[in-house]
N, C-alpha and C positions, 0 to 999 in steps of 0.2 A: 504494500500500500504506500512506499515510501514514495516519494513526489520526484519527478526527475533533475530535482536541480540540487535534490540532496547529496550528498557526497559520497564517500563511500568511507572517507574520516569522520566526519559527522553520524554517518551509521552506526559506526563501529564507537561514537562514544554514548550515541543513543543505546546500546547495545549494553554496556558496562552500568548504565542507569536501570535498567530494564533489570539486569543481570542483580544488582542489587536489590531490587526489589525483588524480584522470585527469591535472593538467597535469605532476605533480611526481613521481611513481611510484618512479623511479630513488633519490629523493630521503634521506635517512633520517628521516622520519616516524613520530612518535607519538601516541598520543592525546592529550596534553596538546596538542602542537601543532594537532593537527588542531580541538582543542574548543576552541582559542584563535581559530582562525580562523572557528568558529564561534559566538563569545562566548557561550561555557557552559564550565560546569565538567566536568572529564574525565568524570566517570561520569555527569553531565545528560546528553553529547552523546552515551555511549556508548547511553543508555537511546532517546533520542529518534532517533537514526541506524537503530538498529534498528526502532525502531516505524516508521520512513519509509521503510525500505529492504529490509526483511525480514533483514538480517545487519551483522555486527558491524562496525564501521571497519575492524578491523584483516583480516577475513575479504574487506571489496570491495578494501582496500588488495592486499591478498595473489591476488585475483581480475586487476585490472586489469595485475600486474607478471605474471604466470602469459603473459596474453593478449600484451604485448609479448614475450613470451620465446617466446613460438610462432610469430609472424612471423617474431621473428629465427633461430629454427632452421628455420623454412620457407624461408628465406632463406642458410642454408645457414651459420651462426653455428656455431662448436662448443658445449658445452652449458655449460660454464666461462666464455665469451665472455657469451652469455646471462644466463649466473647475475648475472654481475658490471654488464651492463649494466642489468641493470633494478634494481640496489640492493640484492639479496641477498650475506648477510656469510657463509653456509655452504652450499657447495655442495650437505650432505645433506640440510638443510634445504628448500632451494630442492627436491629434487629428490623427496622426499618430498611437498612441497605439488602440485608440478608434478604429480605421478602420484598423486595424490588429488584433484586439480580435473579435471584432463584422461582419465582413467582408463590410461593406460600411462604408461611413464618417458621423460625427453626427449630421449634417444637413441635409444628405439624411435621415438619422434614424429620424430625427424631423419632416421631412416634412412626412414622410409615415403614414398612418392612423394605429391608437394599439388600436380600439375599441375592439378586443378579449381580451388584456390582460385585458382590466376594466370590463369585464362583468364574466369573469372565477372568480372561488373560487380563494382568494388570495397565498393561500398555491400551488394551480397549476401552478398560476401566474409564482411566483417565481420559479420553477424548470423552466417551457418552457420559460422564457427571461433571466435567469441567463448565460449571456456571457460565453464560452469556449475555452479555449486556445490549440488550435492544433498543434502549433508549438514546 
């Protein structure tokens, strides 16, 4: 989706921000931070992230913590548990984002049975439960 006047160094520092956030999720992350680590100024990285990514840092930040917090209620986490492991500071926060990516709330998602996702190849897993942002 990157834009053709992006670069392929600017990719690659979009990439190192990006990379941070899958490894660091939990973490408390900001744009300043994140457009540090991709040597650009907050609202260069916030422009150029988007242009490569189709959404905002803070929208794939808030995506990637969504998708750990579904394992971990798949995994039988309470929804407080969750909140707090993936780095969310307000539970109705968390749980408003959680049921506006995932489309139900994460106690309907807890309670519902995900015997398909533990019996598939892991690799499938992860594409059919990786949350989507439509908005």
């Amino acid at each position: 989706m990157a834009s053709a006047k992006q670069t392929t160094q600017t990719l690659a520092h979009l990439r190192r921000a990006r990379d941070l956030m899958d490894r660091a999720y939990a973490e408390p992350l900001d744009v300043p931070t994140m457009a540090a680590q991709a040597l650009m100024s907050p609202a260069h990285f916030s422009r150029e992230f988007k242009a490569a990514y189709g959404e905002t840092p803070y929208a794939y930040l808030m995506t990637r913590r969504i998708e750990r917090a579904m394992a971990l209620l798949r995994a039988g986490s309470s929804v407080t548990d969750a909140c707090t492991a993936v780095g969310a500071t307000s539970l109705g926060s968390f749980s408003s984002t959680f049921t506006e990516i995932v489309g139900e709330t994460p106690s309907a998602y807890r309670a519902r049975p995900h015997e398909a996702a533990e019996v598939m190849p892991l690799c499938v897993a992860k594409i059919l439960t990786r949350p989507v942002r439509y908005a």
